[in-house]
C-alpha positions as CSV (number, residue, x, y, z in Angstrom):
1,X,-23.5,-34.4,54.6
2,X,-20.7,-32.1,55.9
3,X,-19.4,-32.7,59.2
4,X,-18.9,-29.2,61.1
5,X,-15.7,-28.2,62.6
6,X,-14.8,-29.2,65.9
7,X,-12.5,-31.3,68.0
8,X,-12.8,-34.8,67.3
9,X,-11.2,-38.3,68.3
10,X,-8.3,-38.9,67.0
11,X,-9.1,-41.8,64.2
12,X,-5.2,-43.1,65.1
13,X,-4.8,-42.4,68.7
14,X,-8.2,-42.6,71.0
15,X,-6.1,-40.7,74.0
16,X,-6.3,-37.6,71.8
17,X,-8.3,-35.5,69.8
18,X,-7.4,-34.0,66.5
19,X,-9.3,-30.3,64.8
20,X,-11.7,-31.0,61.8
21,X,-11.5,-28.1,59.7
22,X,-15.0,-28.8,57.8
23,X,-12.8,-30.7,55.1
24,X,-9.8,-32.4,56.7
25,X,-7.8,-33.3,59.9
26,X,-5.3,-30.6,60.6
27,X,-2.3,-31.1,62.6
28,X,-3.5,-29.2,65.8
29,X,-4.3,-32.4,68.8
30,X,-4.5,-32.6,72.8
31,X,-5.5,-34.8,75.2
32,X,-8.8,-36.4,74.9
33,X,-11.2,-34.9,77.5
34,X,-13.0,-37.4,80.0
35,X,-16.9,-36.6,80.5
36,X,-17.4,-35.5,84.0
37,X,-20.4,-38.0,84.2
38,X,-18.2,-40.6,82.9
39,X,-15.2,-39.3,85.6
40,X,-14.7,-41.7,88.9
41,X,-15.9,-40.4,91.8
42,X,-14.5,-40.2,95.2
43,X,-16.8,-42.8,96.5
44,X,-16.4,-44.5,93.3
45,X,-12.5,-45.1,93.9
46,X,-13.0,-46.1,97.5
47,X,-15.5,-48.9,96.6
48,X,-13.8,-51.4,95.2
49,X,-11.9,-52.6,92.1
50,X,-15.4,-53.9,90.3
51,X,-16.7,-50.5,90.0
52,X,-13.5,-49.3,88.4
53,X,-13.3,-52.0,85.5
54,X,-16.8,-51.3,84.8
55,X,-16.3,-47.5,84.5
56,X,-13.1,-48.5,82.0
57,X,-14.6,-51.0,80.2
58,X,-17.6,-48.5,79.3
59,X,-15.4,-45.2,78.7
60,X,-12.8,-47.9,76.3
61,X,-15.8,-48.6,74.4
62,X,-17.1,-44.8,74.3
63,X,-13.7,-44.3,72.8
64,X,-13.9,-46.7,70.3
65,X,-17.1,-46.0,69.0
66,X,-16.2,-42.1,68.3
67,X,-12.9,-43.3,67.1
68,X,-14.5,-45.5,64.5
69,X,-17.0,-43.0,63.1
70,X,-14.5,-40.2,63.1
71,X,-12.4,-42.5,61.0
72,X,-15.5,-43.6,58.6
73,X,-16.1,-40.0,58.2
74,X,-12.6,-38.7,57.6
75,X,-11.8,-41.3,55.2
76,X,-14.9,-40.5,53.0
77,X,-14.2,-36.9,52.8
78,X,-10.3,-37.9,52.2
79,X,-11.2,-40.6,49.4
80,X,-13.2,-38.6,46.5
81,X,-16.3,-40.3,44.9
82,X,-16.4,-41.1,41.6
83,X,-18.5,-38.5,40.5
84,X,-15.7,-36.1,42.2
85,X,-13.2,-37.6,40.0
86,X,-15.4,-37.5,36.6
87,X,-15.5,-33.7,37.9
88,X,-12.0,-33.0,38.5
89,X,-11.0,-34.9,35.0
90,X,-13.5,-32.9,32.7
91,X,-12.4,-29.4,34.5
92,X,-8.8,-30.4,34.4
93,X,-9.5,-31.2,30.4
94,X,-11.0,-28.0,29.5
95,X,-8.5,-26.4,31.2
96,X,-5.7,-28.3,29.7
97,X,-7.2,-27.5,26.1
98,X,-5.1,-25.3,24.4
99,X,-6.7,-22.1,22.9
100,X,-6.4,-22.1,18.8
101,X,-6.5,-18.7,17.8
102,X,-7.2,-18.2,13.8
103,X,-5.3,-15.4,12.3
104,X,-6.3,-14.5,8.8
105,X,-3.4,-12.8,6.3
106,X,-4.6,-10.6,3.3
107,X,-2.3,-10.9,0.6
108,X,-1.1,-7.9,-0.6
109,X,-2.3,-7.3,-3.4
110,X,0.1,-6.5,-6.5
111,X,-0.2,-3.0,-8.3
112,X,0.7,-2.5,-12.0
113,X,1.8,0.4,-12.5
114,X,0.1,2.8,-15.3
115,X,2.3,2.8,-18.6
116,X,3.9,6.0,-18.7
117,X,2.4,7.8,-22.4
118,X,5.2,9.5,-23.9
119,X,4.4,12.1,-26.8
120,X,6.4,11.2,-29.9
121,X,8.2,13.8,-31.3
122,X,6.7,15.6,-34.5
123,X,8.6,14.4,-37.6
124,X,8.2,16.2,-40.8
125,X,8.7,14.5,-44.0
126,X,11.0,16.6,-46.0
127,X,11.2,15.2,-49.7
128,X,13.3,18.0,-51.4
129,X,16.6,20.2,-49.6
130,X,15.6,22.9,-48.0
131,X,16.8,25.9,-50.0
132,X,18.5,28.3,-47.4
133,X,20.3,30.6,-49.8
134,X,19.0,32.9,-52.7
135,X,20.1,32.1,-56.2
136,X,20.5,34.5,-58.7
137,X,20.2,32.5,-61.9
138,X,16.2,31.2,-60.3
139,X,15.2,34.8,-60.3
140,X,14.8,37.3,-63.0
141,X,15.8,41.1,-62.7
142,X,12.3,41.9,-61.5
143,X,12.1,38.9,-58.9
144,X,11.1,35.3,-58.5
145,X,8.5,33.9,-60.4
146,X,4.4,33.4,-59.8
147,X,2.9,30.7,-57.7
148,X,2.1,27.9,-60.1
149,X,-1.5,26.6,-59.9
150,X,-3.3,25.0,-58.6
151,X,-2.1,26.3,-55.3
152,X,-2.3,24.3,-52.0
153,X,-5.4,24.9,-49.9
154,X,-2.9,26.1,-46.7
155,X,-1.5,28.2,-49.1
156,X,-2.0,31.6,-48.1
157,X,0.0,34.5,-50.5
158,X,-1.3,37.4,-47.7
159,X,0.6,36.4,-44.3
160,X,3.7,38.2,-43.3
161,X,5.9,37.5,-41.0
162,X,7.0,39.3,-37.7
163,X,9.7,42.2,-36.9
164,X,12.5,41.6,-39.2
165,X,11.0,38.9,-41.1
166,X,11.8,36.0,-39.1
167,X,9.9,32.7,-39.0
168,X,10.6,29.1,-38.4
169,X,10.5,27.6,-41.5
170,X,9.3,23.8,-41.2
171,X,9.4,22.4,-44.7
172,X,10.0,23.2,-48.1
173,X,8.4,20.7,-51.1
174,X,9.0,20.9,-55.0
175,X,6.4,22.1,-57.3
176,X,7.1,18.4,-58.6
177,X,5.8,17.0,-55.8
178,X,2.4,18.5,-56.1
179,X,-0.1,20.8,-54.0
180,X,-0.7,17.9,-51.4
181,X,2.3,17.2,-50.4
182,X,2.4,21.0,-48.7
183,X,-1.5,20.2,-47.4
184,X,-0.1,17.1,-46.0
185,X,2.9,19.0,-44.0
186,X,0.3,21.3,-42.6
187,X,-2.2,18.9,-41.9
188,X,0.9,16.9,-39.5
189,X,1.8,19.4,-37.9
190,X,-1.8,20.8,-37.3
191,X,-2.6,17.0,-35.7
192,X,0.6,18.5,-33.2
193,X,-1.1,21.3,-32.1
194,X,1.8,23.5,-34.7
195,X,-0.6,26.0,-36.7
196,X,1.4,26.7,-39.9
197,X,1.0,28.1,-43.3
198,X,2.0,27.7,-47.3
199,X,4.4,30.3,-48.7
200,X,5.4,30.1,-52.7
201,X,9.6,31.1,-52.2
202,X,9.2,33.2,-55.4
203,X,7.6,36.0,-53.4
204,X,10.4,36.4,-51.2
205,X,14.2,37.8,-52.6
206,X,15.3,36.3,-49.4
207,X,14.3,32.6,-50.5
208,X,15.7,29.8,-54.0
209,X,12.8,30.0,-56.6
210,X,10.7,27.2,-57.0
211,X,9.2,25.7,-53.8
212,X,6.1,25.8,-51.8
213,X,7.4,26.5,-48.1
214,X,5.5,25.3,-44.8
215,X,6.4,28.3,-41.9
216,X,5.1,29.0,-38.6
217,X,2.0,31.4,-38.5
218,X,3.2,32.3,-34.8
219,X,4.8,35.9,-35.0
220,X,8.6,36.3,-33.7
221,X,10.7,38.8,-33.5
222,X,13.9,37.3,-33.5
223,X,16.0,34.1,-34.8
224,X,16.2,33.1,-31.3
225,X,12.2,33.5,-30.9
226,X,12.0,30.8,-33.7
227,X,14.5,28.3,-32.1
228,X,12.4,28.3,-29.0
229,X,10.2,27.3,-30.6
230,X,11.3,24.4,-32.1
231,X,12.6,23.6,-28.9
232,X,9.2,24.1,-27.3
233,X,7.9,21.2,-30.0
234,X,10.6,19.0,-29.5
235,X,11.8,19.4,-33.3
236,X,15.9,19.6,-32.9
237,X,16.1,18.1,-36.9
238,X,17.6,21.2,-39.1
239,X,15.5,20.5,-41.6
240,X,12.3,19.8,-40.2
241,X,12.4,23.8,-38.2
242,X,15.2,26.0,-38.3
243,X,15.0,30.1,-38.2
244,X,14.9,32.1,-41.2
245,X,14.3,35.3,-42.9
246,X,11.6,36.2,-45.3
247,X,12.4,39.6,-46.9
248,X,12.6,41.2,-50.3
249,X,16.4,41.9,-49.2
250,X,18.5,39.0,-51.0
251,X,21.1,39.8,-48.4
252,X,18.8,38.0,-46.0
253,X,19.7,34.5,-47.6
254,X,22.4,33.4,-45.6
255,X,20.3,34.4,-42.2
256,X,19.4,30.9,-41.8
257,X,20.2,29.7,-37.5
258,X,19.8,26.1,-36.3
259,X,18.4,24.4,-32.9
């Protein structure tokens, strides 16, 4: 139970009294106040000394008796119980504890780049030299001589070429070497997106007699129109694509330009 707060013998010194805040004695005293009932009278202190010992004797005791239970209450509420102390230890532990905070990583995770798919460059197999020059002794006085059969399926004896008779000429094969090795040419450079034709050389003054010749089917105007495009496909080999001129003008045989 709570004592209230209030003046209050002093538990040291019985001629005082000391403030109770509610929880402890403060530092704020004064004189201990005498009860006006307990206070000597006038007639009192004219009567004799055996009145006066009494009225000491009973306000000493007074005295001592508040003294005492001030103490006994003063020194409970200054001395914690034990379940005060379990208390204070289990609040001073939990707040003691130290806070473990989890912090989760995510590992980057590694990216592989994509291969990079480069286009190989088209290669034509070339088994004979390219004839680039007209020969006189190939051709007879009235021109070159007939496609020999059977002919190639790409060969195709009605395709011109453009303005001036230029063309990119992409292979050239001996009649030795058979009708599918011309098929073959085509078919390679059809599979890179190149759409190209057969040509016998004998039907052009312009060309050596004797070879099936793979060219372009795209119309240009120009030798420069025709190294563009080998350019454009990535063929820079002088053999595989070059420009040149199919005519029925022998003068036309040394026309020949290179990438």
């Amino acid at each position: 139970m709570a004592i209230p707060t209030g003046w209050y013998p002093d538990p040291t010194d019985p001629t005082l009294e000391r403030w109770w805040d509610g929880f402890s004695w403060t530092d704020q005293v004064r004189l201990l106040a005498v009860p006006n009932s307990l206070a000597p009278s006038a007639q009192t202190a004219t009567s004799g000394s055996g009145g006066r010992w009494l009225l000491g004797g009973l306000l000493g005791l007074v005295l001592i008796c508040v003294g005492a239970l001030a103490f006994l209450f003063g020194s409970k509420k200054a001395e914690p119980s034990d379940t005060e102390l379990a208390a204070a230890q289990r609040a001073l532990t939990t707040t003691s504890a130290p806070t473990t905070t989890t912090t989760t990583t995510i590992a980057p995770t590694p990216t592989t780049a994509a291969p990079t798919t480069t286009a190989a460059p088209v290669i034509i197999y070339v088994p004979t030299p390219v004839p680039r020059t007209g020969s006189s002794s190939s051709r007879g006085s009235s021109g070159g001589t007939s496609a020999p059969t059977p002919y190639p399926s790409s060969f195709d004896s009605s395709w011109t070429p453009g303005r001036g008779g230029w063309t990119a000429q992409l292979s050239s094969l001996a009649v030795a070497d058979g009708p599918n090795a011309a098929d073959d040419a085509v078919a390679q450079l059809s599979s890179a997106g190149i759409e190209a034709i057969t040509t016998w050389s004998g039907d052009w003054e312009s060309l050596s007699d004797g070879y099936w010749v793979v060219v372009a089917t795209e119309q240009m105007y120009s030798g420069e129109d025709a190294i563009d495009f080998c350019h454009r496909y990535d063929i820079y080999n002088r053999d595989n694509c070059f420009a040149n001129i199919l005519s029925q003008n022998s003068g036309d045989s040394d026309s020949e330009m290179y990438p």
